[in-house]
Residue, then its C-alpha position, 0 to 999 in steps of 0.5 A: x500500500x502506497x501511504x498518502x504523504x502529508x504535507x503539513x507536520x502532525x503533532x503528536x504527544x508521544x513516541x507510540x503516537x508516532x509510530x501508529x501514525x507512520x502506519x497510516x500516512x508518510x508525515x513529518x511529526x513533532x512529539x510533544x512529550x505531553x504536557x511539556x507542550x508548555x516549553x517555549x522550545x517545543x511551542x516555537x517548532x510548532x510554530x515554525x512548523x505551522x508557517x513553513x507547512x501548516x500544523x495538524x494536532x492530534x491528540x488523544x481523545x481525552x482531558x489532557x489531550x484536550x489540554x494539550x490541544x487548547x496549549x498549541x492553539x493559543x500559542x500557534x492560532x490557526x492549527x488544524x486539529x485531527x480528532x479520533x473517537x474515545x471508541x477508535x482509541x481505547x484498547x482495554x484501559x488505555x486510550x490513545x492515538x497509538x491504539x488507533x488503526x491506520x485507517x481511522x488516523x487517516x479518516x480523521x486527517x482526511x476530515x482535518x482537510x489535509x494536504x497532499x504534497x509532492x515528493x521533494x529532493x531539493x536535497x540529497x544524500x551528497x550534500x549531506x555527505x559533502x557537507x560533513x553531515x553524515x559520518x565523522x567526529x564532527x557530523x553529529x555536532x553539525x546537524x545539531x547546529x544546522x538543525x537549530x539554525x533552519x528550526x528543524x530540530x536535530x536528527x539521525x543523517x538520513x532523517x535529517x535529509x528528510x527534514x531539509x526537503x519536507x520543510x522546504x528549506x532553501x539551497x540558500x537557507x541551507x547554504x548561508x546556515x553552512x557558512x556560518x557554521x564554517x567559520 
């Protein structure tokens, strides 16, 4: 099965929440650790995310995932909100979006009224490698800096390849955040 790609960045508040929307759909997520959604740090990604590509919340379907959702709207106006039911995210005792099946993931972004993107390499593994990204005492070192400066977080190589083409960052971006790094 082919999944949609999501253009906008999914809010999440866990790593399980990741995992079950990854089942469902190809998106950029941003995990909010539940209630330290309230950092100015995780606010700001939101936020940056939100004017680069648009933001869809999706919390669990309960008191704190209600919270947490009111938390991110008041800081970032404007986010979409993705709602599942308490019925599609409860297993046994538990609810949450990690219980729900791909499909009811991807029913509720469809209503959130999504948008499909278009697969972009900008960016690839050889810049990655030519810009001392991938491997190396440095590269780790260099992808926390370059991720700080373009607001896209720090990430693995090949994640962080992802990142620089799904939030649109610019050659120019990218190339004027590496100068500054060099020297």
């Amino acid at each position: 099965m082919h999944k949609k790609k999501v253009k906008e960045v999914i809010v999440v508040e866990g790593r399980d929440d990741i995992s079950a929307v990854k089942r469902a759909v190809d998106a950029e997520l941003i995990e909010v650790n539940g209630f330290a959604v309230r950092k100015k740090a995780t606010l700001e990604k939101i936020k940056f995310a939100h004017e680069k590509n648009g933001v869809i919340v999706l919390t669990d379907p309960d008191y704190a995932g209600e919270k947490i959702r009111k938390t991110i709207e008041d800081y970032v106006p404007g986010v979409k909100h993705a709602y599942i039911s308490r019925e599609e995210g409860t297993k046994v005792d538990n609810i949450g979006v990690e219980n729900a099946s791909p499909e009811a993931i991807l029913a509720a972004l469809e209503k959130s009224k999504y948008k499909l993107t278009e697969a972009r390499d900008e960016f690839s593994i050889d810049d990655m490698t030519s810009f001392g990204l991938t491997w190396g005492n440095d590269a780790k070192r260099r992808r926390q800096e370059l991720g700080s400066m373009l607001k896209i977080g720090y990430a693995n190589a090949k994640q962080f390849l992802r990142k620089l083409n799904h939030f649109g960052i610019t050659r120019d971006e990218f190339l004027r955040s590496m100068e500054k790094i060099e020297g």
